[in-house]
PyMOL commands that place a pseudoatom at each C-alpha (Angstrom):
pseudoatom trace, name=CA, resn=UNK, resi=1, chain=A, elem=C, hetatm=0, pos=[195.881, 75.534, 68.278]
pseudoatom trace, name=CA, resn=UNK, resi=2, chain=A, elem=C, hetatm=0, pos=[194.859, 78.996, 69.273]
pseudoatom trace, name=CA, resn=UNK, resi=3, chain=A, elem=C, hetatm=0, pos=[192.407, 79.373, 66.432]
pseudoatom trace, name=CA, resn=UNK, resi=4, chain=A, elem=C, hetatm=0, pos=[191.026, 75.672, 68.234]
pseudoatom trace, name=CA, resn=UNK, resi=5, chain=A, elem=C, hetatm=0, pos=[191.477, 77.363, 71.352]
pseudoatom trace, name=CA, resn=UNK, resi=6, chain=A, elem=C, hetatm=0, pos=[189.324, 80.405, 70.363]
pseudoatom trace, name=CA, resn=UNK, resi=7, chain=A, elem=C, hetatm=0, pos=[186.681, 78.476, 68.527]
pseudoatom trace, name=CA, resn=UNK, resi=8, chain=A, elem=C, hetatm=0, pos=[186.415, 76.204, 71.589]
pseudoatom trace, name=CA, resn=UNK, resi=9, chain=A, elem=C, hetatm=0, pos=[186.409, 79.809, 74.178]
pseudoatom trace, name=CA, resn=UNK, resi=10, chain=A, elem=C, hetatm=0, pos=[183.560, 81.290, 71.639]
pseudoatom trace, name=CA, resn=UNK, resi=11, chain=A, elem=C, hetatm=0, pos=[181.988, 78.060, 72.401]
pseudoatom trace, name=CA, resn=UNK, resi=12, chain=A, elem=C, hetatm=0, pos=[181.813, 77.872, 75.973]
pseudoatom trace, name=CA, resn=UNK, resi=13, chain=A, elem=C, hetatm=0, pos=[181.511, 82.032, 75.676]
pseudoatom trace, name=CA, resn=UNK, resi=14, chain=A, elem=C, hetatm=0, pos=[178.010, 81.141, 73.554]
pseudoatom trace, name=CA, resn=UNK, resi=15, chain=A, elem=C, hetatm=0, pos=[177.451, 78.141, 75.656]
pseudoatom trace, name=CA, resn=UNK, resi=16, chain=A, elem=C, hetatm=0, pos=[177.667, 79.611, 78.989]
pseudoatom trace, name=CA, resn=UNK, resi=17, chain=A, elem=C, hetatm=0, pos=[175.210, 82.853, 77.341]
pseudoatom trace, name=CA, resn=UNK, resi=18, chain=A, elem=C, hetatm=0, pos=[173.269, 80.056, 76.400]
pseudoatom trace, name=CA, resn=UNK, resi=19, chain=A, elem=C, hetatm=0, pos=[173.033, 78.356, 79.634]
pseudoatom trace, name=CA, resn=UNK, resi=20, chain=A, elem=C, hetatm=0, pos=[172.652, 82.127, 81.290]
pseudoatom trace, name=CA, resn=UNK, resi=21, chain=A, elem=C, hetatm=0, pos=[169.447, 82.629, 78.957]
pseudoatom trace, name=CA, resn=UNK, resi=22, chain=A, elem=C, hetatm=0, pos=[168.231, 79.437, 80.196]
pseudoatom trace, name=CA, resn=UNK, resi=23, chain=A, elem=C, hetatm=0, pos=[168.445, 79.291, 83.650]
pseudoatom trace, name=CA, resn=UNK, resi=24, chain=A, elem=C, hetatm=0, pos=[166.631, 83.056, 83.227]
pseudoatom trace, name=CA, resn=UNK, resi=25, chain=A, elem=C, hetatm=0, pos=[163.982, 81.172, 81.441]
pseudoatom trace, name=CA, resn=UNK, resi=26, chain=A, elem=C, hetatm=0, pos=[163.860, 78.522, 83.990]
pseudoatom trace, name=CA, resn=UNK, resi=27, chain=A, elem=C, hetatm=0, pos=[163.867, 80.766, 86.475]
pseudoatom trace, name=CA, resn=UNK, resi=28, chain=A, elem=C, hetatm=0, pos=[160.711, 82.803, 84.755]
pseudoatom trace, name=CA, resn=UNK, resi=29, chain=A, elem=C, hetatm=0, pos=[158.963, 79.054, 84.011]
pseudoatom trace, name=CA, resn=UNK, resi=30, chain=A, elem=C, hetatm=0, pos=[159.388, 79.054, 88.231]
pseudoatom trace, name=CA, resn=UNK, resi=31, chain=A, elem=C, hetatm=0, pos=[157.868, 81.897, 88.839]
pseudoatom trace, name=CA, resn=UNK, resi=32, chain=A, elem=C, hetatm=0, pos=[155.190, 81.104, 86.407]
pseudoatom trace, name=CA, resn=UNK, resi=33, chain=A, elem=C, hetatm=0, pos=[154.344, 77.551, 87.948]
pseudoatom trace, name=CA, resn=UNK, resi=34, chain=A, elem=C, hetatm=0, pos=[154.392, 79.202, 91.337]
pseudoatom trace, name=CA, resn=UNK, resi=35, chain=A, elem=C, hetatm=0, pos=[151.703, 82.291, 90.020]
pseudoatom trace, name=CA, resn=UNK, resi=36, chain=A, elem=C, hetatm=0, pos=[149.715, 79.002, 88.168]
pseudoatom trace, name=CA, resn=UNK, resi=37, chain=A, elem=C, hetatm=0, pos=[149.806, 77.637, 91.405]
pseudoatom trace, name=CA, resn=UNK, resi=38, chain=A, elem=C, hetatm=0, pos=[148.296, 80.289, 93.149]
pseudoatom trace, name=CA, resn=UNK, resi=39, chain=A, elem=C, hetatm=0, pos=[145.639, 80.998, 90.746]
pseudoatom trace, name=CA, resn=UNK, resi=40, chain=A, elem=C, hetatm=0, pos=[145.009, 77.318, 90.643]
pseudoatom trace, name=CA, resn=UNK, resi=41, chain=A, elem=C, hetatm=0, pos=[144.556, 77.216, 94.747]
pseudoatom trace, name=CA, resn=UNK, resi=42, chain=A, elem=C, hetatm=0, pos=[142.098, 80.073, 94.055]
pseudoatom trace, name=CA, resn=UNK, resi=43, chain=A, elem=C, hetatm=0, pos=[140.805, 78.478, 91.654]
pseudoatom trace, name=CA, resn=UNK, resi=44, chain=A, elem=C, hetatm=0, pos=[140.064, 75.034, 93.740]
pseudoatom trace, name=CA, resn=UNK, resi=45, chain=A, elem=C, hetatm=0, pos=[138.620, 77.731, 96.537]
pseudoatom trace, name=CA, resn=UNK, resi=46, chain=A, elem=C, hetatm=0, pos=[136.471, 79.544, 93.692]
pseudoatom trace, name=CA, resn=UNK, resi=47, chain=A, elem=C, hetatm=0, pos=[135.174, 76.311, 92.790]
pseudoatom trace, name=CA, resn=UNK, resi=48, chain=A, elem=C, hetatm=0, pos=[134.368, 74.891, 95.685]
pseudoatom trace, name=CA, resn=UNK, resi=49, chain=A, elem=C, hetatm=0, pos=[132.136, 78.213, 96.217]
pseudoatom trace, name=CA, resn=UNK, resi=50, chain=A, elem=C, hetatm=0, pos=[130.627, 77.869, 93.332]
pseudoatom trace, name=CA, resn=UNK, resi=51, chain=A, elem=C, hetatm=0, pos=[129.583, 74.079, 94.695]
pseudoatom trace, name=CA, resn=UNK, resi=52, chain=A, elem=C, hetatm=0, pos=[128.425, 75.684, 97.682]
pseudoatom trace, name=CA, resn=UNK, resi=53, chain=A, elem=C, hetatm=0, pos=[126.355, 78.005, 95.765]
pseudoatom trace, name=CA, resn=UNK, resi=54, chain=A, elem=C, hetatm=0, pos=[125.427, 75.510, 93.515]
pseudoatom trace, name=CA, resn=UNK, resi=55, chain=A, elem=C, hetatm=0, pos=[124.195, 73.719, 96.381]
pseudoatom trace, name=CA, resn=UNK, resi=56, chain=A, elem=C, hetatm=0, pos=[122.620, 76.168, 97.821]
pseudoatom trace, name=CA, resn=UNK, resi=57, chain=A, elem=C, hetatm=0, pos=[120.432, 77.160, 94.620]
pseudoatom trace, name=CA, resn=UNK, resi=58, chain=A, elem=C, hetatm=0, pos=[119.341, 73.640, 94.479]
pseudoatom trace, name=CA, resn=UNK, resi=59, chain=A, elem=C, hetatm=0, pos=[117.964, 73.512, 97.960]
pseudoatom trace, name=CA, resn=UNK, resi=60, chain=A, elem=C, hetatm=0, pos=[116.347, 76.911, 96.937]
pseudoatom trace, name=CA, resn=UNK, resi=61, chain=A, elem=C, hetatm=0, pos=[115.148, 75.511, 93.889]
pseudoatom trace, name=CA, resn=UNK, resi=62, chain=A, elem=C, hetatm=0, pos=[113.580, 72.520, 95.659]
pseudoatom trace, name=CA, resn=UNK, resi=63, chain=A, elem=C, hetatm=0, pos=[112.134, 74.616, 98.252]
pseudoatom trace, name=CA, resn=UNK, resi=64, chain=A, elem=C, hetatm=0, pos=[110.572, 76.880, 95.634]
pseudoatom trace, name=CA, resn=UNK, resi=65, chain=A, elem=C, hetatm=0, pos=[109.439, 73.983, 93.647]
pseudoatom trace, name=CA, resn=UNK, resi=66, chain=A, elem=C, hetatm=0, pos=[107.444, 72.811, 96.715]
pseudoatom trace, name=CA, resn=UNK, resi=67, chain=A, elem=C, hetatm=0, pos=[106.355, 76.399, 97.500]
pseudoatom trace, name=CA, resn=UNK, resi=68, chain=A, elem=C, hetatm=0, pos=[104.956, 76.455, 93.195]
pseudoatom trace, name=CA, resn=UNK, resi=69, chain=A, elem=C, hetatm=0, pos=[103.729, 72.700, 93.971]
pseudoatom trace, name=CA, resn=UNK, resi=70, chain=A, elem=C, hetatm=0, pos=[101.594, 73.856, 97.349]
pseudoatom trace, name=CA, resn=UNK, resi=71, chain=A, elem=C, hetatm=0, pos=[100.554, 77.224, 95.258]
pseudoatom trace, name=CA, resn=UNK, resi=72, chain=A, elem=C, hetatm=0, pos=[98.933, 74.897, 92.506]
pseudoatom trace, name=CA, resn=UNK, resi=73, chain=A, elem=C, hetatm=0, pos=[97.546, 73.126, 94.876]
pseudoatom trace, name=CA, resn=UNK, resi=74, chain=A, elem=C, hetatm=0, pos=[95.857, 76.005, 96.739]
pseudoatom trace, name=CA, resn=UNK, resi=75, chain=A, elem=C, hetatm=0, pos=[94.825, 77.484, 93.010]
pseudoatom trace, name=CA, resn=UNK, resi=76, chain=A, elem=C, hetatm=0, pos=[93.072, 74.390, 91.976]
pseudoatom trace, name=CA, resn=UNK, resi=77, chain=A, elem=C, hetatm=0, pos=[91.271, 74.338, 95.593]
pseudoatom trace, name=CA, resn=UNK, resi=78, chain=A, elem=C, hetatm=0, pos=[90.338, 77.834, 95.243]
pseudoatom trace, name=CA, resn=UNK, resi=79, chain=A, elem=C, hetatm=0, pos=[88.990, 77.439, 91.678]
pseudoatom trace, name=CA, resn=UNK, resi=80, chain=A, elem=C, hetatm=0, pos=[87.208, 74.683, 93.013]
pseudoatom trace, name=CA, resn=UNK, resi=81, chain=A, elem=C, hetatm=0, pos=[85.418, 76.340, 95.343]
pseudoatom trace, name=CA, resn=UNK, resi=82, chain=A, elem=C, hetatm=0, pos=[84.929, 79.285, 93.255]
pseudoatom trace, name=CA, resn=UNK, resi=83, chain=A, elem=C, hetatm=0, pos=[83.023, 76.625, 91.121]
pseudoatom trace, name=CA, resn=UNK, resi=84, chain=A, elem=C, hetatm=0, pos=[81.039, 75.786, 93.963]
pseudoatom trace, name=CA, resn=UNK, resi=85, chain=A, elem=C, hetatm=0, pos=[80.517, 79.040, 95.001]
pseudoatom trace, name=CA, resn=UNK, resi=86, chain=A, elem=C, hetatm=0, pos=[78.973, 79.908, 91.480]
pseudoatom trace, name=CA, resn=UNK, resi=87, chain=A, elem=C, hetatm=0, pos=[76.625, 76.925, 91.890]
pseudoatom trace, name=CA, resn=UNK, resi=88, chain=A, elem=C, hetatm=0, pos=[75.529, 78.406, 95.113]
pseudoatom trace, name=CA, resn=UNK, resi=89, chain=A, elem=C, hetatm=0, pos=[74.841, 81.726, 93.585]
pseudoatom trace, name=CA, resn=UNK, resi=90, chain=A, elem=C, hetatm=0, pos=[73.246, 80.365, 90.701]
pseudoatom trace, name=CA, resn=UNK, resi=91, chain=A, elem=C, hetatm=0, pos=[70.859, 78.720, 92.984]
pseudoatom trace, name=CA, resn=UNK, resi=92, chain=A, elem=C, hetatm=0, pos=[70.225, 81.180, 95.149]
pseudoatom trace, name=CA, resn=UNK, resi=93, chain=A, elem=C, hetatm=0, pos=[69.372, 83.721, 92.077]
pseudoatom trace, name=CA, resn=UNK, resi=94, chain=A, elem=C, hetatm=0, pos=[66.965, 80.815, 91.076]
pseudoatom trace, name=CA, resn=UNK, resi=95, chain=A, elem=C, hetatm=0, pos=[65.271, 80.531, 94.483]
pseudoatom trace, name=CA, resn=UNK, resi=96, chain=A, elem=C, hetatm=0, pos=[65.355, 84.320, 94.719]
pseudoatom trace, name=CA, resn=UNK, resi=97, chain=A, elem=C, hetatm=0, pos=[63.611, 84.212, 91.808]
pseudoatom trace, name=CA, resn=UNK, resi=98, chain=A, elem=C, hetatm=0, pos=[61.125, 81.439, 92.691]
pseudoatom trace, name=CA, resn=UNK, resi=99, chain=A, elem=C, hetatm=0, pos=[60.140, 83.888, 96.070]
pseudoatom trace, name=CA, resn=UNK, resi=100, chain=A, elem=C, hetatm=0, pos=[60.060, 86.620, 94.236]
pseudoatom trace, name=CA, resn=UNK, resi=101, chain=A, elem=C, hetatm=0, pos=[57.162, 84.952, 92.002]
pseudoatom trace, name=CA, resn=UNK, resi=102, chain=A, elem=C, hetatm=0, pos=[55.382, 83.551, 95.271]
pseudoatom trace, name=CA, resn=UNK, resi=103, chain=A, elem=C, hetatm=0, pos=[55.532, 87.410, 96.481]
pseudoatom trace, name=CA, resn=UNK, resi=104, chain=A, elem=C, hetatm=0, pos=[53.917, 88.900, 93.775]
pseudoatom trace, name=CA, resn=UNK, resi=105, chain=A, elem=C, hetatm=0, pos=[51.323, 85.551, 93.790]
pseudoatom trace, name=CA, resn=UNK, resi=106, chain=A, elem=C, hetatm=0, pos=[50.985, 86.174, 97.575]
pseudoatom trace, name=CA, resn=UNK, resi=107, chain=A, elem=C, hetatm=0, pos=[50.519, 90.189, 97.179]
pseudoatom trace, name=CA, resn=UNK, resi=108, chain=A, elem=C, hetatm=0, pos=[47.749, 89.693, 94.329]
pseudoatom trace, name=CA, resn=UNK, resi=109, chain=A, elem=C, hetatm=0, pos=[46.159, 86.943, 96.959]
pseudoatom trace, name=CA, resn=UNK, resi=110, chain=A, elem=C, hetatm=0, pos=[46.475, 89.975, 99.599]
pseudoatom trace, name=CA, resn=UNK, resi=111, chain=A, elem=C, hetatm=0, pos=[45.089, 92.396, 97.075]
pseudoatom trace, name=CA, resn=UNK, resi=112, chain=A, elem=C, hetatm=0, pos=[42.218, 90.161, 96.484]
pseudoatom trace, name=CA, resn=UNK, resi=113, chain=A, elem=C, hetatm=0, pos=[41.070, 89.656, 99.950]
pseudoatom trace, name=CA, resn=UNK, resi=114, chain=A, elem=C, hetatm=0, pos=[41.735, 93.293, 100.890]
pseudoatom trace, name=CA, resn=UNK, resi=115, chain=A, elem=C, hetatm=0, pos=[39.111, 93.792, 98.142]
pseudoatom trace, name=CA, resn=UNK, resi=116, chain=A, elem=C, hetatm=0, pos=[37.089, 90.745, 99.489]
pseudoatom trace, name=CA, resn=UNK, resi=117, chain=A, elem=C, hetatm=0, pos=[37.206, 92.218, 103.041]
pseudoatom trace, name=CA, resn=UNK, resi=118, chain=A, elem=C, hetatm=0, pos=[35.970, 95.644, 101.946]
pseudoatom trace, name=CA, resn=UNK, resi=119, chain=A, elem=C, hetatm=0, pos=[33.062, 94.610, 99.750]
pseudoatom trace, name=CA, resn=UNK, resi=120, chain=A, elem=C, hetatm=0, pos=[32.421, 92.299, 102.908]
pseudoatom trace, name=CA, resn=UNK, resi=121, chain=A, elem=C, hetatm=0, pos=[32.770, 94.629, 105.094]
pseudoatom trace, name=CA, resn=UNK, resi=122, chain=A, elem=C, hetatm=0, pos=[30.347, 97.365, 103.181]
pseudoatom trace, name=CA, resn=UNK, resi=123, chain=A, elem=C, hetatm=0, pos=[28.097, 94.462, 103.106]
pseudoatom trace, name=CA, resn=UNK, resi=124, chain=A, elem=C, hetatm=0, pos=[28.015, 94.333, 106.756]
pseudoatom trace, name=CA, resn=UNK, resi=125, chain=A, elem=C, hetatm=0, pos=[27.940, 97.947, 107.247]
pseudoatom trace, name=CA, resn=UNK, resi=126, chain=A, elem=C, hetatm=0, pos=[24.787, 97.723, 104.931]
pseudoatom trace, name=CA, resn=UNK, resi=127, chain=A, elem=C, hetatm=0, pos=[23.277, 95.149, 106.766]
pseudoatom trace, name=CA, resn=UNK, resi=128, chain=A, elem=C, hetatm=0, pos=[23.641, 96.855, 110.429]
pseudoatom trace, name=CA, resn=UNK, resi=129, chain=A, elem=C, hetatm=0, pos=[21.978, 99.948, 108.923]
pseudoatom trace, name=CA, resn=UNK, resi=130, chain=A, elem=C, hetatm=0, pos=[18.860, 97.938, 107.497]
pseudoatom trace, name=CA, resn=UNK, resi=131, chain=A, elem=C, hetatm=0, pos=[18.594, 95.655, 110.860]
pseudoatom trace, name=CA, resn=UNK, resi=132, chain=A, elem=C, hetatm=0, pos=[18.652, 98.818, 112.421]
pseudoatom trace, name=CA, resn=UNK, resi=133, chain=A, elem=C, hetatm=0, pos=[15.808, 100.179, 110.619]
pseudoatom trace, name=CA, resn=UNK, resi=134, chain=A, elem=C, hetatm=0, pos=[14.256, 96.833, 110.401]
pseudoatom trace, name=CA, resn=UNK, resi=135, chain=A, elem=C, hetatm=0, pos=[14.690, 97.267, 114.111]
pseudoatom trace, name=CA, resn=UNK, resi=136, chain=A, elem=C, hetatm=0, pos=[13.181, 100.663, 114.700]
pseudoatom trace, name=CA, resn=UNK, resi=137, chain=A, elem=C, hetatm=0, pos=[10.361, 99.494, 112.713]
pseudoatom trace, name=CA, resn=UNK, resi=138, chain=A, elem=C, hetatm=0, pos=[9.864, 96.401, 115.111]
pseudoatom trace, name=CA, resn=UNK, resi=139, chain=A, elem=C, hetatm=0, pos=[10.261, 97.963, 118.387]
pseudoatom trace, name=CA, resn=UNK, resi=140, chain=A, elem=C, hetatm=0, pos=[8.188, 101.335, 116.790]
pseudoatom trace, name=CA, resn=UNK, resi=141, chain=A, elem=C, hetatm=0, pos=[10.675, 103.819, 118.717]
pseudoatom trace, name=CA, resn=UNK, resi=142, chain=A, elem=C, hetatm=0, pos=[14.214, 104.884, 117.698]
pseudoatom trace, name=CA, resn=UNK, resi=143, chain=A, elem=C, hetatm=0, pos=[17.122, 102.298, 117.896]
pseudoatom trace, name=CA, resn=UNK, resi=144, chain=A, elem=C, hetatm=0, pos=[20.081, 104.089, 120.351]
pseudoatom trace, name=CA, resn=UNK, resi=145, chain=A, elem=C, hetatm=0, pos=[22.745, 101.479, 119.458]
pseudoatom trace, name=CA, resn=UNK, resi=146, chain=A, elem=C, hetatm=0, pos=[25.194, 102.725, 116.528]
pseudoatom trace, name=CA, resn=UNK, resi=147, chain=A, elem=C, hetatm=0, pos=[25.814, 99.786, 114.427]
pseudoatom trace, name=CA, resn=UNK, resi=148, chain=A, elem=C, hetatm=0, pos=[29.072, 101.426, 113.294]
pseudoatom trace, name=CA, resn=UNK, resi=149, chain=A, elem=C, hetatm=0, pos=[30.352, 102.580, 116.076]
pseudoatom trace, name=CA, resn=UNK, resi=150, chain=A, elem=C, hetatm=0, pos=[31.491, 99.140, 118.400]
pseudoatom trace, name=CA, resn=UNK, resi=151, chain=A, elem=C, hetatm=0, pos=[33.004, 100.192, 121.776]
pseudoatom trace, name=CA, resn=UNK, resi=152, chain=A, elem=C, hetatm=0, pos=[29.613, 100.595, 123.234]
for i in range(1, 152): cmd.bond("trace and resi %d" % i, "trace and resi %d" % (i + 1))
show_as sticks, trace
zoom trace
């Protein structure tokens, strides 16, 4: 019965070791859930920054979706009237062009009765001198008035 007795004391000796190593283990598993825990509660609080970020970046991203929409917007007006301000220019070059034309019509015009006036005005000249002399010849005595000269 002693041999029974020692095989049943090295049982409880092994048991008891055994039940030592695994209340250390469950005592390790506790601390374990209880650091889980913790990083899980910091977890919930990470993610529900990360929402609120998340959030955040989509009211950014609408806002800078409008901001792209109302730049496109502006772009196409702008190349619009940079259309229409090419049409403009191209017209004005072509009226430009169309006055320049009537200037140098208008200056030859000019130039011709400039030339005109002084071969008319020679003309007169010449006639003054030979109604003058016509004149003198008339009357017999010298004419006084100078036909060139007409502030007397």
């Amino acid at each position: 019965m002693t041999d029974r007795l020692d095989r049943v004391e090295n049982i409880l000796a092994a048991l008891t070791d055994e039940l030592k190593a695994t209340k250390e283990i469950c005592d390790q598993n506790s601390i374990d859930i209880a650091a889980t825990r913790a990083i899980a509660e910091r977890n919930s609080i990470d993610i529900a920054a990360t929402r609120a970020i998340a959030e955040r970046n989509s009211i950014d991203i609408a806002a800078t979706k409008a901001i792209a929409d109302s730049n496109a917007r502006a772009i196409e007006a702008n190349a619009n009237e940079t259309a229409l301000l090419k049409e403009a220019e191209r017209s004005l070059f072509a009226s430009q062009e169309r006055l320049t034309v009537a200037l140098i019509g208008l200056a030859d015009t000019v130039a011709e009765c400039n030339q005109r006036m002084d071969k008319t005005q020679s003309e007169i000249r010449g006639l003054r001198i030979e109604t003058r002399r016509i004149l003198e010849r008339w009357l017999g005595e010298p004419f006084t008035d100078d036909p060139d000269n007409l502030s007397n």
